[in-house]
C-alpha positions as CSV (number, residue, x, y, z in Angstrom):
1,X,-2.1,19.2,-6.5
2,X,1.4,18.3,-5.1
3,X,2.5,14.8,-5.7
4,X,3.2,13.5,-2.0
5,X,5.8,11.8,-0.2
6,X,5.3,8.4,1.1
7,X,6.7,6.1,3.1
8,X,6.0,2.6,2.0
9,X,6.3,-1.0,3.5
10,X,6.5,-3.8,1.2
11,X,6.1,-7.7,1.2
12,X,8.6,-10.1,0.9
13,X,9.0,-12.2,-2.6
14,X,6.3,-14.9,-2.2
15,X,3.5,-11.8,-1.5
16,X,4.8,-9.8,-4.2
17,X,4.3,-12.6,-6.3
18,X,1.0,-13.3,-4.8
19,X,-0.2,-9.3,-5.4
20,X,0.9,-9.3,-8.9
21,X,-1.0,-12.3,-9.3
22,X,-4.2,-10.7,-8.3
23,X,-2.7,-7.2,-11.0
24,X,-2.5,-10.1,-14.0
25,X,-6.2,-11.4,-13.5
26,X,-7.7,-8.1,-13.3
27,X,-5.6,-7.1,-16.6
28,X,-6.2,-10.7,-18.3
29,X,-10.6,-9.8,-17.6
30,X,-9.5,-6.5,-19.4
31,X,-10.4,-4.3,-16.6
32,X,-8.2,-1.9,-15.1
33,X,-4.9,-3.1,-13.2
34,X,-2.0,-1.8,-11.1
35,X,-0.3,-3.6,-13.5
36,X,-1.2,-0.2,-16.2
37,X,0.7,1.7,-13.5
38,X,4.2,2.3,-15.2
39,X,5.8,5.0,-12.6
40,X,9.1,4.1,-11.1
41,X,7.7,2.8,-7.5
42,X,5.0,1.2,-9.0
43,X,5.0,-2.0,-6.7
44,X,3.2,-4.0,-4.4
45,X,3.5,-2.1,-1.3
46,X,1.2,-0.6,1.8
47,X,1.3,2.7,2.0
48,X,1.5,4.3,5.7
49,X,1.8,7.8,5.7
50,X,1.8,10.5,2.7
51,X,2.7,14.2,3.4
52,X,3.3,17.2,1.2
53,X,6.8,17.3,2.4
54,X,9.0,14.7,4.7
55,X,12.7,15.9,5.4
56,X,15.5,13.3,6.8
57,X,14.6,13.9,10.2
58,X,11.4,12.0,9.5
59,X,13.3,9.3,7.2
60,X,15.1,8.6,11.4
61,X,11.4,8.4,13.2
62,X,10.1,6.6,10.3
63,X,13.6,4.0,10.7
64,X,13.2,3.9,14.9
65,X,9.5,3.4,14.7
66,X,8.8,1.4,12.1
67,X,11.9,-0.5,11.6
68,X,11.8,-2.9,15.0
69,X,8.3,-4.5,13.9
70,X,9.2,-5.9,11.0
71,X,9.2,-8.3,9.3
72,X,5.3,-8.7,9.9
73,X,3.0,-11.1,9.0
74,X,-0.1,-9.8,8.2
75,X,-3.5,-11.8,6.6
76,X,-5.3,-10.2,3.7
77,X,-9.0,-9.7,5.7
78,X,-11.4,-8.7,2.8
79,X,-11.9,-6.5,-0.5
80,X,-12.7,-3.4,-0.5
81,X,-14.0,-0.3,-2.6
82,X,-13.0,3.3,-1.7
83,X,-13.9,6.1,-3.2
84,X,-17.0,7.5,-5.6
85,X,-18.1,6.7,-8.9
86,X,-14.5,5.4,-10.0
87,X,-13.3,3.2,-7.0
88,X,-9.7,1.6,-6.2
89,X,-10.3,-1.9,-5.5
90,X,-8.1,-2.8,-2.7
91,X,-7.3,-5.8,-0.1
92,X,-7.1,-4.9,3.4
93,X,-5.0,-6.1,5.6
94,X,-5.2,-7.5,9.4
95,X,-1.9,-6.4,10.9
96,X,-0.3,-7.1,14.0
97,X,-1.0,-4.6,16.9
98,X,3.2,-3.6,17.1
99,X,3.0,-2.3,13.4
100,X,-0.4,-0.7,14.2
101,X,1.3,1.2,17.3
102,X,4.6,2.0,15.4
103,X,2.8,3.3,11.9
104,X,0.4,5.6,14.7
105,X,3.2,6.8,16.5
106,X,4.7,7.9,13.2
107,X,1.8,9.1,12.4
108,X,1.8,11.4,15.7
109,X,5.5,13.0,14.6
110,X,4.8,13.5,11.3
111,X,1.4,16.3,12.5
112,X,1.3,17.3,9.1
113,X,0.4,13.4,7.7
114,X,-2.4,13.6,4.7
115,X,-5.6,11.4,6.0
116,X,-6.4,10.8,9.4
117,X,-5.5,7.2,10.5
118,X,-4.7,4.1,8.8
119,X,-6.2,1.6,6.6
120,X,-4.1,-0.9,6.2
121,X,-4.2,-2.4,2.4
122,X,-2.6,-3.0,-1.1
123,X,-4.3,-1.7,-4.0
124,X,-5.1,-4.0,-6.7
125,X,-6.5,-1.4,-9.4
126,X,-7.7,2.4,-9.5
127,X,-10.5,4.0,-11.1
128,X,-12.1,1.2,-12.0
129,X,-16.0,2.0,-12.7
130,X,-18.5,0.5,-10.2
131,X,-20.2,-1.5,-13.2
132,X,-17.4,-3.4,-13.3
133,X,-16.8,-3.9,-10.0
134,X,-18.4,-7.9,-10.0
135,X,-16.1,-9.1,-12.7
136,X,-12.9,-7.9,-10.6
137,X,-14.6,-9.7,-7.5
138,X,-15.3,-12.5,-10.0
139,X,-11.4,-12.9,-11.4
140,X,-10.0,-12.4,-7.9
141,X,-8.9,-15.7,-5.8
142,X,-10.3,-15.2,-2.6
143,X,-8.1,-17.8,-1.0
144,X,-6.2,-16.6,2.2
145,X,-3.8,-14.8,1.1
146,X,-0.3,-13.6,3.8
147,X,1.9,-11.4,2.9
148,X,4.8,-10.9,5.4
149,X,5.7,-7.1,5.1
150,X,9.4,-7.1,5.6
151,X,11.0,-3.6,4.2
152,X,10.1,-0.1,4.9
153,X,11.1,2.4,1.8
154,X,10.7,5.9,1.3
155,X,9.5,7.8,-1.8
156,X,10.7,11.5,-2.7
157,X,8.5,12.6,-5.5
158,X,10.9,15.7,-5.8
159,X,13.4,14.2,-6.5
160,X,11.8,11.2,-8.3
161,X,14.2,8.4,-6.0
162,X,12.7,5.8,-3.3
163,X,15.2,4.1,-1.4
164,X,15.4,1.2,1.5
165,X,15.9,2.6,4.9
């Protein structure tokens, strides 16, 4: 399977710090974390498109799309499970409706985008085992948590680089 290209919108400090926060007290329980996660990229981040293949062309769309919402504040909504027997625990988000529109129309150049739509969220841990699933809810603070998204970066797996645009 081809390792896809992304591009990525991250939060400021304070909701990095505030993400990583939720990574340690899912490590701390012993259960799986983003925190394991030791690739290059491997930050908090929301992921809004993937595709096999993204040239510079899209790097501009993504830039003139994307790049006159932020920074946006957005309001961690819920937790959530996706996927089967191993789920990735993640936080959605509630986002503004002028990211939604700019991420869709994106989403609209780039035809050949992996997964239909968006789901706005940060992952907080992968594969973790559905037994385990109420001690994560358990060590999580379910506070109200912001995290005001203010950079839009790009990863290029071929190449192995991510970079600010």
């Amino acid at each position: 399977m081809p390792r896809l290209h992304a591009f990525e919108l991250l939060p400021d400090d304070e909701g990095r710090e505030a993400v990583l926060s939720d990574w340690q007290a899912l490590r701390d329980a012993g259960l799986p974390s983003q925190l394991d996660h030791k690739g290059m990229t491997n930050t908090p981040h929301v992921t809004i498109l993937t595709a096999e293949a993204l040239g510079p062309e899209h790097d501009e769309v993504a830039l003139a799309r994307v790049g006159p919402a932020l920074p946006a504040e957005t309001r961690a909504s819920g937790i959530a499970l996706l996927g089967g027997s191993r789920v990735s625990l993640v936080r959605l988000l509630d986002v503004p409706d002028p990211l939604i529109r700019a991420v869709m129309g994106l989403r609209d150049d780039v035809p050949h985008a992996k997964h239909p739509g968006w789901l706005p969220h940060v992952t907080l841990a992968r594969r973790l085992s559905r037994s385990a699933v109420p001690t994560a809810l358990g060590v999580l603070r379910h506070d109200d948590l912001r995290l005001r998204l203010v950079e839009l970066r790009r990863w290029d797996p071929d190449s192995g680089t991510v970079r600010t645009l």
